[in-house]
FIMAR-607257 format. One line per field, with one value per residue: residue in one letter; x, y, z of N, C-alpha, C in turn. Coordinates in nm, 3 decimals. Last residue first. Example, Ala and Ser with C-alpha at 12.3 -4.5 7.8 and 13.67 -1.06 7.14 Angstrom:
2
r <- c(s|a) $
nX <- c(1.285|1.319) $
nY <- c(-0.225|-0.569) $
nZ <- c(0.708|0.780) $
caX <- c(1.367|1.230) $
caY <- c(-0.106|-0.450) $
caZ <- c(0.714|0.780) $
cX <- c(1.290|1.320) $
cY <- c(0.003|-0.330) $
cZ <- c(0.787|0.780) $
This chain:
266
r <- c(x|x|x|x|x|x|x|x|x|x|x|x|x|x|x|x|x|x|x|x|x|x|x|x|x|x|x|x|x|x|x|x|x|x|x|x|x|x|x|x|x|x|x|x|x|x|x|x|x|x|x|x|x|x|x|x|x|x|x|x|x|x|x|x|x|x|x|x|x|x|x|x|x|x|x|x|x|x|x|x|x|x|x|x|x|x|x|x|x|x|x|x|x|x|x|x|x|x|x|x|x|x|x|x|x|x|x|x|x|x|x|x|x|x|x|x|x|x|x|x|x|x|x|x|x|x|x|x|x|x|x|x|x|x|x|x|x|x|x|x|x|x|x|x|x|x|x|x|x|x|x|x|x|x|x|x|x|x|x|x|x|x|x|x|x|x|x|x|x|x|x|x|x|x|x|x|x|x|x|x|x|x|x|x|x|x|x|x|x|x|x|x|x|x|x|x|x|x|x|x|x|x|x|x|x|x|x|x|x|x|x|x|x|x|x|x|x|x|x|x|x|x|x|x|x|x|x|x|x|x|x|x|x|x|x|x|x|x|x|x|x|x|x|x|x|x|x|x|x|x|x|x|x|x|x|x|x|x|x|x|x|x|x|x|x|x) $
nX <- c(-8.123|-8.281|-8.473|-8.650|-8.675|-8.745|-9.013|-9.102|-9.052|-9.253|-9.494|-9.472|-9.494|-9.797|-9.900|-9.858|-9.985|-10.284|-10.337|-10.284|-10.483|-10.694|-10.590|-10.377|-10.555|-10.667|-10.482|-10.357|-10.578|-10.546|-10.527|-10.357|-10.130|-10.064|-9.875|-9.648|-9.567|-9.258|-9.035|-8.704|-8.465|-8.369|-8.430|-8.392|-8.477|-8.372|-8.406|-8.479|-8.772|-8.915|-9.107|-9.347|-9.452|-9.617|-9.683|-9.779|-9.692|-9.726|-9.395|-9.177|-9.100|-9.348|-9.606|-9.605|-9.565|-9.580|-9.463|-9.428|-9.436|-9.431|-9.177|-9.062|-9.195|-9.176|-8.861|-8.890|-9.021|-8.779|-8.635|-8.758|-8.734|-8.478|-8.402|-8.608|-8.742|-8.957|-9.136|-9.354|-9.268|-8.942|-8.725|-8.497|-8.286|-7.987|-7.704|-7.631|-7.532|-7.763|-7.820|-7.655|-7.657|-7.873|-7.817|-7.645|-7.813|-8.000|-7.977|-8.222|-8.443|-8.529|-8.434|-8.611|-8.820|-8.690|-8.697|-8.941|-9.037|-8.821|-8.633|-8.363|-8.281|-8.293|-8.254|-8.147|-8.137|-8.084|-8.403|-8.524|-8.703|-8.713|-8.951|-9.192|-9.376|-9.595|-9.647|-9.783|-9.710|-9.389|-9.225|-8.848|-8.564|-8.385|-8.282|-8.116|-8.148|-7.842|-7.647|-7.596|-7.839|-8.070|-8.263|-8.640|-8.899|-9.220|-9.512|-9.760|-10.142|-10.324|-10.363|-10.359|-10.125|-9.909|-9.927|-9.824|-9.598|-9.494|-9.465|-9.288|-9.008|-8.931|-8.740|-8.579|-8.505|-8.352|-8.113|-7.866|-7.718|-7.827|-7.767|-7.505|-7.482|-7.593|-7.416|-7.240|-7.364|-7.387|-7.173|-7.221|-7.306|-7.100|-7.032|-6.809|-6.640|-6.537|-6.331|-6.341|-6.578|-6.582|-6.714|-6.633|-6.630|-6.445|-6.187|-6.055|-6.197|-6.111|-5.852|-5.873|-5.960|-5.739|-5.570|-5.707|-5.660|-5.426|-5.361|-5.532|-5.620|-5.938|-6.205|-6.404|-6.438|-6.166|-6.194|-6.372|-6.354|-6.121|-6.197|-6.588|-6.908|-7.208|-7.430|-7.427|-7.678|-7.716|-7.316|-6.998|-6.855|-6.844|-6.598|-6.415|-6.409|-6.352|-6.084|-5.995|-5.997|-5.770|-5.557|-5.570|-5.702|-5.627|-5.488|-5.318|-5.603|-5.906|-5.981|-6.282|-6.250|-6.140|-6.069|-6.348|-6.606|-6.933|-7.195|-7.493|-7.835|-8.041) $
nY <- c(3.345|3.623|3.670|3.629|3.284|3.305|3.340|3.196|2.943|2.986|2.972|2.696|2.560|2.641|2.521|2.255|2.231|2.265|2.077|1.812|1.785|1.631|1.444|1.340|1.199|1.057|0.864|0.796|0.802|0.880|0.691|0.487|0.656|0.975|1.199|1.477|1.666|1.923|2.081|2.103|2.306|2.418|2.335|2.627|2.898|3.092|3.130|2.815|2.631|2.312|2.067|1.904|1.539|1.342|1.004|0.795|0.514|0.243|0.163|0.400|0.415|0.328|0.467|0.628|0.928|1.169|1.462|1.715|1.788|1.607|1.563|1.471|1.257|1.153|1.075|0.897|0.666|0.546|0.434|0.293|0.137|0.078|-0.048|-0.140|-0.091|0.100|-0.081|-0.227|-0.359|-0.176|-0.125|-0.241|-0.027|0.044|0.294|0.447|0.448|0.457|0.694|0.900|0.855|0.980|1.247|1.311|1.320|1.478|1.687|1.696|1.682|1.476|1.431|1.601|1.455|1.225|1.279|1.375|1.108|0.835|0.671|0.751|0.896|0.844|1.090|1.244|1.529|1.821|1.889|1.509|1.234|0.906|0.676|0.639|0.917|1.106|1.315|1.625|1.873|2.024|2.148|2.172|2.190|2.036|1.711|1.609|1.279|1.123|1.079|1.441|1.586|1.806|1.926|1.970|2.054|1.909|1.922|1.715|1.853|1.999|2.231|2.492|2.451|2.416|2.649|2.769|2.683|2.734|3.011|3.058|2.949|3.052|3.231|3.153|2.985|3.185|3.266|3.111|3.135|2.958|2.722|2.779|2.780|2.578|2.383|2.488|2.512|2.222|2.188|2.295|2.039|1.828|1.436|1.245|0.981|0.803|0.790|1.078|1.171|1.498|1.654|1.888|2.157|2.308|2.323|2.121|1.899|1.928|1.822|1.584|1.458|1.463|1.296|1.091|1.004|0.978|0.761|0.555|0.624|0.639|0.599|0.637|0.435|0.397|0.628|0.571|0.382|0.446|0.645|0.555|0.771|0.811|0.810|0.660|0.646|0.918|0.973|1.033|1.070|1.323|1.412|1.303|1.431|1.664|1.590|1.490|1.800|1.882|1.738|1.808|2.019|2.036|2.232|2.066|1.831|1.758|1.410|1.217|1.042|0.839|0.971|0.971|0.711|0.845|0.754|0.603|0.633|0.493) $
nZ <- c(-8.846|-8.814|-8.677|-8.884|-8.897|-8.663|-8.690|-8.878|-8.706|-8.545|-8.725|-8.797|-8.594|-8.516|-8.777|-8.766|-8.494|-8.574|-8.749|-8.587|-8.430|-8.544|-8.703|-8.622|-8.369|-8.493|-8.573|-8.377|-8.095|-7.712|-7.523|-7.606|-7.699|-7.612|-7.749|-7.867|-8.132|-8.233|-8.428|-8.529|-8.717|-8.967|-9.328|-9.532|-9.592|-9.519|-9.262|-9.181|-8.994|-8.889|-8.915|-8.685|-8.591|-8.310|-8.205|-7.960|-7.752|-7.696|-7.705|-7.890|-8.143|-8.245|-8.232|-8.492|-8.660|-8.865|-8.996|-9.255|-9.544|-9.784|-9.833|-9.623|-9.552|-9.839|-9.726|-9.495|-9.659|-9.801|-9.579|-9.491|-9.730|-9.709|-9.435|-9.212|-8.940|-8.774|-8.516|-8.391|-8.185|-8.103|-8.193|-8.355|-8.490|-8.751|-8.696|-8.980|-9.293|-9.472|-9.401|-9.496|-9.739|-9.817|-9.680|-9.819|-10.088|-10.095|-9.796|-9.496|-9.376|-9.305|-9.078|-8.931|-8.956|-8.778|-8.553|-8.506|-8.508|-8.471|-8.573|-8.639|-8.430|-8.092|-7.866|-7.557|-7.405|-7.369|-7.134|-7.134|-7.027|-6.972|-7.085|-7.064|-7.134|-7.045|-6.776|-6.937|-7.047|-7.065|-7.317|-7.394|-7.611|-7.702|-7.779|-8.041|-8.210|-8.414|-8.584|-8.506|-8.420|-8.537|-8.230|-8.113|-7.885|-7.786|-7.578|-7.459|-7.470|-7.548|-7.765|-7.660|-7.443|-7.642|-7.795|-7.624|-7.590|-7.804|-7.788|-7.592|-7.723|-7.921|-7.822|-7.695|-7.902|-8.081|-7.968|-7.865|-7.660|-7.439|-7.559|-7.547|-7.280|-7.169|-7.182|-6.986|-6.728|-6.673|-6.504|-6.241|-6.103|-6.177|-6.238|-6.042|-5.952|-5.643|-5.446|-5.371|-5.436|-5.650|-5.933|-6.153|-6.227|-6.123|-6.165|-6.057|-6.235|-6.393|-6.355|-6.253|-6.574|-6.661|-6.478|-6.507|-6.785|-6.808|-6.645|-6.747|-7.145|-7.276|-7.336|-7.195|-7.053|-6.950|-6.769|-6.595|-6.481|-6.308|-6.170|-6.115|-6.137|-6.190|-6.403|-6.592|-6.717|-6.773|-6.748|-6.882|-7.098|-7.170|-7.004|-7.152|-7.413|-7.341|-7.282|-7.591|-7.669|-7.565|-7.632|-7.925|-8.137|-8.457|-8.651|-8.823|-8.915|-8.830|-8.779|-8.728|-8.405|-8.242|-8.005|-7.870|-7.991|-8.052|-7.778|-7.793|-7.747|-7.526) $
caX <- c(-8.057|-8.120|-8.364|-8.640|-8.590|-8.616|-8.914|-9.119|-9.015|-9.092|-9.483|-9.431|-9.387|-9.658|-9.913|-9.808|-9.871|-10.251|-10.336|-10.185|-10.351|-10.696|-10.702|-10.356|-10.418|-10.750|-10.561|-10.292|-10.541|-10.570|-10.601|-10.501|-10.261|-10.053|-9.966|-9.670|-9.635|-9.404|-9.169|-8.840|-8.525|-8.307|-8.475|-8.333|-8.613|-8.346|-8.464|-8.451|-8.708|-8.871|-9.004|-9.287|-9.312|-9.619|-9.573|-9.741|-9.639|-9.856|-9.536|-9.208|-8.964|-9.198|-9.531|-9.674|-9.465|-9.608|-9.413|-9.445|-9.388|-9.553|-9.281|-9.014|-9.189|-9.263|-8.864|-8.865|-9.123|-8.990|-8.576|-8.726|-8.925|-8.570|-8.383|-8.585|-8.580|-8.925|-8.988|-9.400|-9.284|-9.094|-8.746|-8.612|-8.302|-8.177|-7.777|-7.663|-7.473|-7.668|-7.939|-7.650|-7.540|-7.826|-7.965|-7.639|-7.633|-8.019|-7.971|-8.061|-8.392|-8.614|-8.353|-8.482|-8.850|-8.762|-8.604|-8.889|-9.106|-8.876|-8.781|-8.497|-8.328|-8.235|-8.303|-8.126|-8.186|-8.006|-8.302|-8.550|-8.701|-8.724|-8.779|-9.073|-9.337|-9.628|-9.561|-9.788|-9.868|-9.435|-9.322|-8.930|-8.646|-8.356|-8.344|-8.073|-8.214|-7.973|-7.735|-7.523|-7.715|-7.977|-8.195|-8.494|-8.810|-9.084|-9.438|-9.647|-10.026|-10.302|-10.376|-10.470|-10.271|-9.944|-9.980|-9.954|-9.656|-9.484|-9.547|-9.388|-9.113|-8.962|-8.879|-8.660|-8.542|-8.442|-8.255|-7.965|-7.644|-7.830|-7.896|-7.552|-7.401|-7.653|-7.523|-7.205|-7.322|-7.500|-7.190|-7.197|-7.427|-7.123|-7.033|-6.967|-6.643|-6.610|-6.373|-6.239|-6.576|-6.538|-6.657|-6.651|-6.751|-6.571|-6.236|-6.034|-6.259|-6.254|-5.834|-5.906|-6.083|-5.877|-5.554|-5.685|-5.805|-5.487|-5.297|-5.596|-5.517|-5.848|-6.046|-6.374|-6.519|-6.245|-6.081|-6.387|-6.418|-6.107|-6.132|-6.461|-6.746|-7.077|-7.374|-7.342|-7.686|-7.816|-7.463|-7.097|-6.877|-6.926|-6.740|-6.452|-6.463|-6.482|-6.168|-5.988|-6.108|-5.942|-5.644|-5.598|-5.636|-5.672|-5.590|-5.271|-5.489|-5.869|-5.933|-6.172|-6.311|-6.185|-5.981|-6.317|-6.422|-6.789|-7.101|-7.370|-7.723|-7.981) $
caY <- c(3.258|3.609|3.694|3.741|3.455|3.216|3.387|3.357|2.940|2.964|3.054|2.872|2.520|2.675|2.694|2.298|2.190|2.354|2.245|1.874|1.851|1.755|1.518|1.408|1.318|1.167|0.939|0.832|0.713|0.940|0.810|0.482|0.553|0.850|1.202|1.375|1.684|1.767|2.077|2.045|2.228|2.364|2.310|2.508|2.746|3.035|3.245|2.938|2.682|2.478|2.118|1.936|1.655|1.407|1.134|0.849|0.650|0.365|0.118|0.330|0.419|0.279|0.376|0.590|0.802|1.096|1.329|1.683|1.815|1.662|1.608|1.583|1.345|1.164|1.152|1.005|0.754|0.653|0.621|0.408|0.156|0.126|0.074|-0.153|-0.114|0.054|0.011|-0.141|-0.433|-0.187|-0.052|-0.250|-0.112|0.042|0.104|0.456|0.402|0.373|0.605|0.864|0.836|0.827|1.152|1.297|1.252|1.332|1.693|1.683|1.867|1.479|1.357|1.656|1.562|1.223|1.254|1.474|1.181|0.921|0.622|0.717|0.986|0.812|0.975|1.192|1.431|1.804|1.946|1.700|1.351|1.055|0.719|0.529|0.853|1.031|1.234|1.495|1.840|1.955|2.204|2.099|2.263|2.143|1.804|1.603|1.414|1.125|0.946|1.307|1.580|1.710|1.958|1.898|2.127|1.948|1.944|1.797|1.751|1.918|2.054|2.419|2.503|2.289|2.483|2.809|2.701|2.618|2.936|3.077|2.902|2.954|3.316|3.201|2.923|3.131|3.360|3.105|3.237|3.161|2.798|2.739|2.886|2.691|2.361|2.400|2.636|2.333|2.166|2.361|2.152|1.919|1.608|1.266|1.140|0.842|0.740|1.037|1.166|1.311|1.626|1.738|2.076|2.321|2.408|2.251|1.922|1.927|1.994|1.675|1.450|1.534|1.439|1.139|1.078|1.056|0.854|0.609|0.583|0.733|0.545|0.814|0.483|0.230|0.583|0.698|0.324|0.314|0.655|0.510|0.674|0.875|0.919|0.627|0.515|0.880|0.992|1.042|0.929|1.284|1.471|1.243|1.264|1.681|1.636|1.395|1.688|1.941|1.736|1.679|2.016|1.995|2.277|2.110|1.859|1.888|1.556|1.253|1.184|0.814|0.957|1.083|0.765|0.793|0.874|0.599|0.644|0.612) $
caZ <- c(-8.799|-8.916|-8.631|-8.788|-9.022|-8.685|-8.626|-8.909|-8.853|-8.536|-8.633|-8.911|-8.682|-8.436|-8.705|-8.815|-8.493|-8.459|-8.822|-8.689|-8.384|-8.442|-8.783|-8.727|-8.334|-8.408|-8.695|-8.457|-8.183|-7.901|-7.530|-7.549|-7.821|-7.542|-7.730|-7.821|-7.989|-8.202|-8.360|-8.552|-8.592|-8.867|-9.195|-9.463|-9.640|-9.639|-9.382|-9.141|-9.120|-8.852|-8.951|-8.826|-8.618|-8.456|-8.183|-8.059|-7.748|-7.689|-7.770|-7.728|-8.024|-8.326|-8.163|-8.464|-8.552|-8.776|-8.990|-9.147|-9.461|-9.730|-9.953|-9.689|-9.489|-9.798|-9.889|-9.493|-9.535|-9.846|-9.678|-9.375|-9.673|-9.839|-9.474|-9.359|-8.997|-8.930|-8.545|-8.515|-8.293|-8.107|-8.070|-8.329|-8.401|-8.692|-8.684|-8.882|-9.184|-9.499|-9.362|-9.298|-9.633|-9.835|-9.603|-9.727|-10.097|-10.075|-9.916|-9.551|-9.431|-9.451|-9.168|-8.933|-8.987|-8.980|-8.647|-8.506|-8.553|-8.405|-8.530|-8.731|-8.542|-8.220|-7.902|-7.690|-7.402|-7.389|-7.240|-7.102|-7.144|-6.872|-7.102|-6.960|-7.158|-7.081|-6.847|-6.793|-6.979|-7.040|-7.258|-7.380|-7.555|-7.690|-7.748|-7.929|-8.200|-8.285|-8.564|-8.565|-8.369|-8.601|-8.370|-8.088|-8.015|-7.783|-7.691|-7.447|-7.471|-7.440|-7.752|-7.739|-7.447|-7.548|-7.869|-7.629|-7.426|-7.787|-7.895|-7.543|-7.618|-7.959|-7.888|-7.640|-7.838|-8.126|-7.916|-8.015|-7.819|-7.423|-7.558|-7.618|-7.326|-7.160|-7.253|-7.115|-6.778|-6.707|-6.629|-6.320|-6.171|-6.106|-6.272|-6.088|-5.973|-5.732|-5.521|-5.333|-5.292|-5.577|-5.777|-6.162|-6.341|-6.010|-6.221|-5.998|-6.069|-6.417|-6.457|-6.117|-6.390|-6.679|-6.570|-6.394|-6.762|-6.867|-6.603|-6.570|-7.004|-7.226|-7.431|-7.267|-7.165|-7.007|-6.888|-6.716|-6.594|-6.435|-6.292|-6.064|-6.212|-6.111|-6.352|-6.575|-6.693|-6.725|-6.822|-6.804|-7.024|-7.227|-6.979|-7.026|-7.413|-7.336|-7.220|-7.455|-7.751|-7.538|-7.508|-7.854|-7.976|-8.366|-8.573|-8.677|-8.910|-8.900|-8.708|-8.841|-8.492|-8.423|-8.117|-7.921|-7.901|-8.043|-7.888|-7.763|-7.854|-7.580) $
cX <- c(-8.054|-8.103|-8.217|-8.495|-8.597|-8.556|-8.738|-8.977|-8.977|-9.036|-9.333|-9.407|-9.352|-9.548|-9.808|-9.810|-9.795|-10.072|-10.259|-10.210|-10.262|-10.604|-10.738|-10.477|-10.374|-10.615|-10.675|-10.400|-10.446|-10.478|-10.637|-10.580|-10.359|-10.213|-9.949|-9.803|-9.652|-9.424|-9.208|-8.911|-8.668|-8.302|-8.367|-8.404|-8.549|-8.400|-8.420|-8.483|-8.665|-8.739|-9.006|-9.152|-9.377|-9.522|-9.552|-9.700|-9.678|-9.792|-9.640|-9.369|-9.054|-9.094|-9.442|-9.674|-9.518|-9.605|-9.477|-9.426|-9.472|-9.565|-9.421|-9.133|-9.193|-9.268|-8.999|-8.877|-9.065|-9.014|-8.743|-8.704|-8.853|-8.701|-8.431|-8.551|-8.546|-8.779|-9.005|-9.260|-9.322|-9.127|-8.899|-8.713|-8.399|-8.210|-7.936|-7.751|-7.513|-7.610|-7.869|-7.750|-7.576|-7.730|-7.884|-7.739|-7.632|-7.881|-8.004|-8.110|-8.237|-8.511|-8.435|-8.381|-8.680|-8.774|-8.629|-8.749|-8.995|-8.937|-8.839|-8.588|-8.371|-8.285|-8.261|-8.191|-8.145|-8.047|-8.200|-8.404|-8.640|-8.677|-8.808|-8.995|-9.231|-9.491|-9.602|-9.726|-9.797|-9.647|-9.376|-9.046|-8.769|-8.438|-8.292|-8.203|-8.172|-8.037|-7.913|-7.654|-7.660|-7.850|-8.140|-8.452|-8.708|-9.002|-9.304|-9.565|-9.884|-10.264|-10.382|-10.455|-10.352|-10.082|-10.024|-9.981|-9.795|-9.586|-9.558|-9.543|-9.271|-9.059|-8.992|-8.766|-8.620|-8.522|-8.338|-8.095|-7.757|-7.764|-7.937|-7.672|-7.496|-7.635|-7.584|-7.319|-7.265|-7.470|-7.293|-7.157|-7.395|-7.288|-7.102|-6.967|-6.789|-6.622|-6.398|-6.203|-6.454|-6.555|-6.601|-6.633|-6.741|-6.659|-6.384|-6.115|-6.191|-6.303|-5.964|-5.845|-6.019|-5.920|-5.652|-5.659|-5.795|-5.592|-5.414|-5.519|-5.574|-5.690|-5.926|-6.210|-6.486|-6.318|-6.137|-6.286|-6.476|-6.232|-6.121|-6.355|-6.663|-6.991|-7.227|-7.311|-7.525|-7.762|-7.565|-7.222|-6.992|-6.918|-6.856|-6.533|-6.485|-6.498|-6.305|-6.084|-6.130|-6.022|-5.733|-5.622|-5.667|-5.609|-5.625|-5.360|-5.431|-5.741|-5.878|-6.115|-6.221|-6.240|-6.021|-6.179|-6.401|-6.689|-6.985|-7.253|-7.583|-7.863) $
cY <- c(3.144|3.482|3.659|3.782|3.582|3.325|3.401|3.393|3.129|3.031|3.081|2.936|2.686|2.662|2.757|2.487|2.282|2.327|2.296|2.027|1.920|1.842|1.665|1.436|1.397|1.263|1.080|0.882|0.816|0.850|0.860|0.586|0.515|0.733|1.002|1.336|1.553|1.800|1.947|2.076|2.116|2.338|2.293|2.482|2.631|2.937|3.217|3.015|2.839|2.479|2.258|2.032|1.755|1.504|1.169|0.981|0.685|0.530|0.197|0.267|0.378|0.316|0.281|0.449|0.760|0.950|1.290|1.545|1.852|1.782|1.651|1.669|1.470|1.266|1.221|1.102|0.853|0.686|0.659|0.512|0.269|0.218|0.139|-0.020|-0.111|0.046|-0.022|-0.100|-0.352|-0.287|-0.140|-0.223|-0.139|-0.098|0.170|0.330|0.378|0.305|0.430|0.758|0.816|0.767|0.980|1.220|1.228|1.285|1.500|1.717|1.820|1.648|1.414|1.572|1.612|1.350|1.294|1.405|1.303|1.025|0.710|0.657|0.877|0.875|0.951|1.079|1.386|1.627|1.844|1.762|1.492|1.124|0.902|0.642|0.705|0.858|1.118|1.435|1.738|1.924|2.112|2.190|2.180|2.272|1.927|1.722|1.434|1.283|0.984|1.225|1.457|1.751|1.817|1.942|2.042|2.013|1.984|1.794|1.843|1.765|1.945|2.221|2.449|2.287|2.377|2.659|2.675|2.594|2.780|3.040|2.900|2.912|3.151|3.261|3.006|3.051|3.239|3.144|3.182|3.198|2.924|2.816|2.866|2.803|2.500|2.473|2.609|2.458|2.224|2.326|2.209|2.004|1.714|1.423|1.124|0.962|0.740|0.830|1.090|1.312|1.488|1.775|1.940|2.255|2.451|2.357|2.033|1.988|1.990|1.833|1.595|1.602|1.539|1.290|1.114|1.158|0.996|0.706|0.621|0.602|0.587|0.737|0.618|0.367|0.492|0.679|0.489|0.287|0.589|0.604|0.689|0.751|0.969|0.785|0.516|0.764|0.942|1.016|0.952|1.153|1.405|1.265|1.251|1.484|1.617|1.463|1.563|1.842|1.835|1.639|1.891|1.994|2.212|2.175|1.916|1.919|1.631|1.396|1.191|0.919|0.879|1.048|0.859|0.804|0.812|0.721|0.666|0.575) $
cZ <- c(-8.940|-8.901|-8.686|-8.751|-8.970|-8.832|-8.583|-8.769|-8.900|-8.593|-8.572|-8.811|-8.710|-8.486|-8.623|-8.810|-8.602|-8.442|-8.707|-8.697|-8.500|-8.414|-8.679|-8.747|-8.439|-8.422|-8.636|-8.548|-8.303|-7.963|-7.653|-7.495|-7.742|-7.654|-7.671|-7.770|-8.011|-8.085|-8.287|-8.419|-8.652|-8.693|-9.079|-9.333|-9.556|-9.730|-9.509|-9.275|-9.075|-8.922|-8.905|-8.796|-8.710|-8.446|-8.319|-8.077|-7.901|-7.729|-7.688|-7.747|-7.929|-8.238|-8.231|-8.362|-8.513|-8.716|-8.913|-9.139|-9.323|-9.596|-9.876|-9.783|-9.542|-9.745|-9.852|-9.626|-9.478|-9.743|-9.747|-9.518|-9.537|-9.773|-9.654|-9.442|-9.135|-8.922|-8.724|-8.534|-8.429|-8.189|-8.010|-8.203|-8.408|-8.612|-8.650|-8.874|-9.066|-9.351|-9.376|-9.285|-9.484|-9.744|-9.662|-9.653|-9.938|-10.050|-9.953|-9.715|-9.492|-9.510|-9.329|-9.070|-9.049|-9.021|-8.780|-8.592|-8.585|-8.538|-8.418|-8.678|-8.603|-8.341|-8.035|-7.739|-7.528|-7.369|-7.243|-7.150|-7.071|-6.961|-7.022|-6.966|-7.026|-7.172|-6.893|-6.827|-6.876|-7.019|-7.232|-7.280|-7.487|-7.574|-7.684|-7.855|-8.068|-8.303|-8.482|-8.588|-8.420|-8.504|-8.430|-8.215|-7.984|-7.880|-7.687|-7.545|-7.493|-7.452|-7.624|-7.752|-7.537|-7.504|-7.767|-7.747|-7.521|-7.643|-7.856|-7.723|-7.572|-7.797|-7.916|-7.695|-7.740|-8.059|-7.942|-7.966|-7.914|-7.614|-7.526|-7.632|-7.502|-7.243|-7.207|-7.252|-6.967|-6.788|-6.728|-6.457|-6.292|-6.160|-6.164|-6.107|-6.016|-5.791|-5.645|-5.416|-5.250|-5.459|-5.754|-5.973|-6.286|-6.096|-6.193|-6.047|-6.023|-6.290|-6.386|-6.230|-6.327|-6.598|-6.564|-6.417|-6.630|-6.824|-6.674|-6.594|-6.852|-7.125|-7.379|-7.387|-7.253|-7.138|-6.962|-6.763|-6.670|-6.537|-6.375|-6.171|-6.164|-6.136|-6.244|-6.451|-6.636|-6.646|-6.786|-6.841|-6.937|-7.154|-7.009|-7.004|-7.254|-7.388|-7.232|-7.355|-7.661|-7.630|-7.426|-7.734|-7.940|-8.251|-8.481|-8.623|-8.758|-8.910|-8.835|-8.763|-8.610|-8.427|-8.229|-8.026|-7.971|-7.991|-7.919|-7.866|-7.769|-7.669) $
């Protein structure tokens, strides 16, 4: 998974910025698959924080019922949830976005997801499981890297070029795979492409058998601001079955959004 920055290299907005609400939500963010419960010393270590600081934090977090301890250890609460919810309760678009996504999973069989542009990464949003087909454990608020993912590309093809140059410039390419595209020339054609054809298919470059088709979701302006896919396993369906069966039925659900997403103004 993608690492976030120290919260004090954010460029900050002058006197608008709150500096210890921005420290906060760095502690929050220490947390995580590979770090779920933490000594103070190493939610200071990762949030940049001082022990006094982030002690601070911690028990604001913990009167407030988002962090526990056992006196040791902290580790978030359920009620972090309420975070990321708040979110997904203020953009209908997801509840209308579901039950299209239910019914693609129906005709294809396989599981499909909605993620947005979060910095470097795709952060998911929505997910309709068949079976699991991947190592990496998937589900709301999940992250993967934006250029070797399907849904990345999709999302990197809705920048302008000034910006796409930019973020393709900066963001590290790994080699996830022996198929990963690092080259950042041959990554920027196969997103332009994307763009031009609109849609994207991945063809084990983040996990080897994993393939994985995108398209775009558009608001009432034409801007793309989600994506679609469906996943699928290479010893079951080869990349060229999967675009000759799935796609019409992918890109259907895309619009289908898409109509709905200008519906609702978004």
């Amino acid at each position: 998974m993608a690492s976030h920055p120290n919260i004090d290299d954010v460029p900050r907005p002058g006197d608008s910025y709150v500096q210890s609400f921005a420290r906060g939500l760095g502690v929050i963010r220490s947390f995580s698959a590979s770090a779920p419960r933490q000594t103070l010393s190493e939610v200071a270590a990762a949030s940049g924080l001082t022990r006094a600081g982030a002690r601070r934090i911690l028990l604001t977090l913990q009167t407030l019922g988002y962090v526990e301890s056992d006196g040791k250890l902290f580790s978030l609460t359920p009620r972090i949830l309420d975070l990321g919810f708040a979110y997904l309760s203020s953009m209908p678009i997801w509840n209308l976005a579901e039950p299209v996504m239910q019914s693609l999973v129906d005709k294809v069989h396989e599981s499909c997801s909605a993620a947005v542009l979060e910095g470097d990464d795709i952060l998911y949003v929505l997910r309709v499981h068949t079976q699991k087909i991947m190592s990496i454990s998937l589900g709301v608020g999940s992250r993967l890297p934006a250029y070797c993912t399907s849904m990345g590309r999709v999302l990197l093809a809705g920048l302008g070029d000034d910006a796409l140059a930019a973020q393709l410039a900066r963001m590290p390419l790994d080699a996830r795979t022996r198929r990963t595209v690092t080259d950042r020339a041959q990554l920027h054609k196969l997103v332009v492409q994307t763009r031009a054809q609109g849609w994207c298919l991945v063809d084990q470059e983040l996990e080897e058998g994993l393939i994985s088709m995108a398209a775009p979701v558009l608001n009432r302006a034409g801007r793309v601001v989600a994506a679609l896919n469906v996943s699928g396993q290479a010893n079951r369906t080869s990349a060229k079955v999967m675009r000759d069966t799935m796609l019409p039925a992918l890109l259907e659900a895309a619009a289908a959004v898409s109509r709905s997403v200008a519906v609702a103004g978004r």
